[in-house]
N, C-alpha and C positions, 0 to 999 in steps of 0.2 A: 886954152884950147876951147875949140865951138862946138866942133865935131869926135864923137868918142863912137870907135866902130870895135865889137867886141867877138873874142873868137867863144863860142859854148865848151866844148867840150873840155875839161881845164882848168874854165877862167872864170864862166859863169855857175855853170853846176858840174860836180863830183861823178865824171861816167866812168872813170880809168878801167875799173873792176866791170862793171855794166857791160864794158864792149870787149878788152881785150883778157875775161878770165874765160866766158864763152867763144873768144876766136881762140886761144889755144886748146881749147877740148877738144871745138874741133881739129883744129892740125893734127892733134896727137890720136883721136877716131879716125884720123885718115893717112895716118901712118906719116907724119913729118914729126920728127923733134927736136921740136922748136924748146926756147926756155921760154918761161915767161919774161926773162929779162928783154930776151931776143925781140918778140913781139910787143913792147911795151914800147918801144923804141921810137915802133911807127906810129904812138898815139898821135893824133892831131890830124892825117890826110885822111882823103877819101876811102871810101871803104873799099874800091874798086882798088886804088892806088897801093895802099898796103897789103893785098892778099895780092897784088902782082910784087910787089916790092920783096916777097917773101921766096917767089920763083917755085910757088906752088905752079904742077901743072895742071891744074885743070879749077882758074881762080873764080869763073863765073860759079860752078859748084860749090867750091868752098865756103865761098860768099853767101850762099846761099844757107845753106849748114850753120852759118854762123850767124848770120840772121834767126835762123827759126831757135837757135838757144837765147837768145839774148834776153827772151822774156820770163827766164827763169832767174835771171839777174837782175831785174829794176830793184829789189830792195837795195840796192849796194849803192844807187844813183841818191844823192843830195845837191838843194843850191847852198855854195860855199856861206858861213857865217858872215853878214856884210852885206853881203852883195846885194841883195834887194833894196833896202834901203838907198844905197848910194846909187841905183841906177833908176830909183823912184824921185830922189832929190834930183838925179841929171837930166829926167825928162821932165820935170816940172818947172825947170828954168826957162825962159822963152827965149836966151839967148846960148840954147846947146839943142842940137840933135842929137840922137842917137842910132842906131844900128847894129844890127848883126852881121856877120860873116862869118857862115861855117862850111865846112865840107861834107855837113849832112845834106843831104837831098831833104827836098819840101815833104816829102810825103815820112822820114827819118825825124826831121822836125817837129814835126805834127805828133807825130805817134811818143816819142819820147820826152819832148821837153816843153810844149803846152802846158802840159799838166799842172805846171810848178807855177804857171801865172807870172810868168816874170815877159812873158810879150809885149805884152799891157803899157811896158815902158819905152817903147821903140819904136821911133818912127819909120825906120825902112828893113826889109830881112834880102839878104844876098843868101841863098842855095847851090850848093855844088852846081845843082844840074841846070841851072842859068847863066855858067861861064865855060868855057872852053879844058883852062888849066885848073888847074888845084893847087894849093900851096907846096911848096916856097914861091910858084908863080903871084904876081902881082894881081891878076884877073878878080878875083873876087872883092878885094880890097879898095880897085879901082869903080868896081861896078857899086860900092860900098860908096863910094864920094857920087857918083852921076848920081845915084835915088836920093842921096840927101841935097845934090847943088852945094855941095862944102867944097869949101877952099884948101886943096891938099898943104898947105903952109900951118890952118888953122885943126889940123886932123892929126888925130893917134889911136892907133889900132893897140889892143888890149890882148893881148894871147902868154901862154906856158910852153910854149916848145921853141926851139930853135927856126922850124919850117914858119913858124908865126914870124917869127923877126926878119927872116928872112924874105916875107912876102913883104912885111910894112916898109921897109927899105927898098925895095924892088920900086913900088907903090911911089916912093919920096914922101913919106908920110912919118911922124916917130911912130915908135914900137914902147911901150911898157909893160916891163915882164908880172905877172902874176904871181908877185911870191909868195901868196897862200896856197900854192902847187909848187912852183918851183922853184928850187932856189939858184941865184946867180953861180952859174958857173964861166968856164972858158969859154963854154960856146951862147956866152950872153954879153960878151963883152961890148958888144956896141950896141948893147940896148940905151934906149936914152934916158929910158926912168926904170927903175927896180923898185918896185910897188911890195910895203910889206903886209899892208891890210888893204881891204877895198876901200876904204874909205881914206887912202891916199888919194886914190884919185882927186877927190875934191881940191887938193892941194894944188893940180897942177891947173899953170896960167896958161 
């Protein structure tokens, strides 16, 4: 592979607890009860996407509520053991791009996961709010190959959730699962690699 396009939340750094232990407080200060199993579900979409997914009525609020807790949670946020290094040897090869694909929005990105210095290794970033759909749609994944000029034959998208595999397949791209988050289940079955550390990656041709 030339081209490695990766999803953050997940895959490259640890937000699970970050985003969804402050989206359940709020649900639960606004009278839904939710479990946290229930909301944990929708890790990986848009923040828009999953407080509609939940069939809150009133999600633009919610959303809002849950934003302003989040910043009593970045202790909780780490980059997974691995990762930097293998995404510093993949941008230092001059026969591999690299990229991002998240469902954060730009100004989400900034604020959250700058911090960690792991930009530094990436030659192109794809942002929710520069594609249409969100995953399991294909949109970002696509606009993921046009910033890099990669040959979707020579590309594999990197993500932990089902909506991740679902979008790289959509894409015609592989998918490799993040098993230092998840591990293979049924709904991983057509993943094309199951990744046990990050530094599989480097394995793949």
């Amino acid at each position: 592979m030339r081209y490695f396009i990766f999803d953050v939340d997940g895959t490259l750094i640890d937000t699970e607890k970050m985003y969804m232990l402050p989206l359940h407080k709020a649900l639960l200060e606004n009278g839904y009860n939710f479990s946290y199993e229930d909301v944990v579900k929708l890790f990986g979409i848009t923040s828009m996407d999953t407080v509609r997914s939940l069939g809150v009525k009133n999600p633009v609020d919610i959303r809002d509520k849950w934003f302003a807790k989040i910043k009593d949670y970045t202790q909780y946020a780490h980059v997974y053991d691995g990762i930097e290094a293998v995404v510093k040897k993949l941008h230092a090869d001059p026969n591999v791009k690299t990229a991002i694909a998240t469902s954060k929005v730009e100004a989400e990105f900034h604020r959250d996961v700058t911090k960690f210095g792991l930009d530094q290794y990436f030659d192109a970033f794809v942002f929710s709010n520069e594609i249409k759909n969100g995953k399991p749609a294909p949109d970002m994944i696509l606009k993921g190959i046009e910033k890099l000029d990669a040959d979707p034959s020579a590309t594999i998208y990197i993500g932990d959730t089902k909506f991740d595999l679902q979008a790289a397949h959509a894409a015609k791209v592989k998918f490799a699962l993040a098993g230092w988050r998840t591990k293979k289940s049924a709904d991983f079955a057509k993943a094309d690699y199951d990744l046990t550390t990050p530094a599989d990656l480097l394995t793949i041709k």
